[in-house]
C-alpha positions in Angstrom: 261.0 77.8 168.0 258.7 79.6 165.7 255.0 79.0 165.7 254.3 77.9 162.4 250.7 80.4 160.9 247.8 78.5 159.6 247.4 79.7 156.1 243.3 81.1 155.0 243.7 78.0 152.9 243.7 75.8 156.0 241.5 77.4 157.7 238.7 77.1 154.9 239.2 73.6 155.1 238.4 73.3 158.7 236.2 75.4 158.5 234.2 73.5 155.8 235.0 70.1 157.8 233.2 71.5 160.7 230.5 72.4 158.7 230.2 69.2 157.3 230.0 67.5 160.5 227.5 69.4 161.8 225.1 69.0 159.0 225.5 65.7 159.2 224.8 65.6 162.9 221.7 68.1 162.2 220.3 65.4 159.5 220.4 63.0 162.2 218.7 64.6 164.4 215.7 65.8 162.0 215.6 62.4 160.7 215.1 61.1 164.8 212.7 64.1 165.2 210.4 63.3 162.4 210.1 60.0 163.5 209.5 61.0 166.8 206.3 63.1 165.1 205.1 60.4 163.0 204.9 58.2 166.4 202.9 60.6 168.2 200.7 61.2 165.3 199.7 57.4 165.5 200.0 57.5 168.5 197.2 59.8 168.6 195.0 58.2 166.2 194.9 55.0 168.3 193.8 56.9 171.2 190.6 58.3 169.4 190.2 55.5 168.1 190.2 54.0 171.4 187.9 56.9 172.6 185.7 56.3 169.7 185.0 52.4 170.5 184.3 53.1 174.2 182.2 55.7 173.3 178.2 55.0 173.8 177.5 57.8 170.8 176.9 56.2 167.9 178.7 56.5 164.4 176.8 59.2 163.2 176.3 61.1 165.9 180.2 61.4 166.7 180.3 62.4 162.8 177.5 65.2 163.3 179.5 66.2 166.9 183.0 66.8 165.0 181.1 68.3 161.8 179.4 71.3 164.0 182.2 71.9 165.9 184.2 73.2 162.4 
């Protein structure tokens, strides 16, 4: 029996199929991670928000507190 050699040809194309199919499972995965980002983000925002209303500063002086500390 001889052992039939994979031509460069052949190989390019796997190699271009796994290439593929990586990318595509990389675009996935940013795609779930950017979500993921945006979540926390609001996530955050409804926290200090939260923060904000239980506060007993009022408007303007968490506004002068967050301007002085730039």
């Amino acid at each position: 029996m001889a052992r039939r050699s994979i031509s460069i040809d052949e190989k390019i194309e796997k190699a271009k199929e796994s290439v593929e199919h990586t990318k595509a499972k990389y675009d996935i995965a940013v795609g779930e991670l950017e979500k993921l980002m945006v979540k926390r983000e609001e996530m955050k925002k409804e926290e200090l928000i939260a923060a904000i209303m239980n506060s007993s500063k009022s408007y303007d002086e968490i506004l002068k507190f967050l301007e002085n500390d730039l």
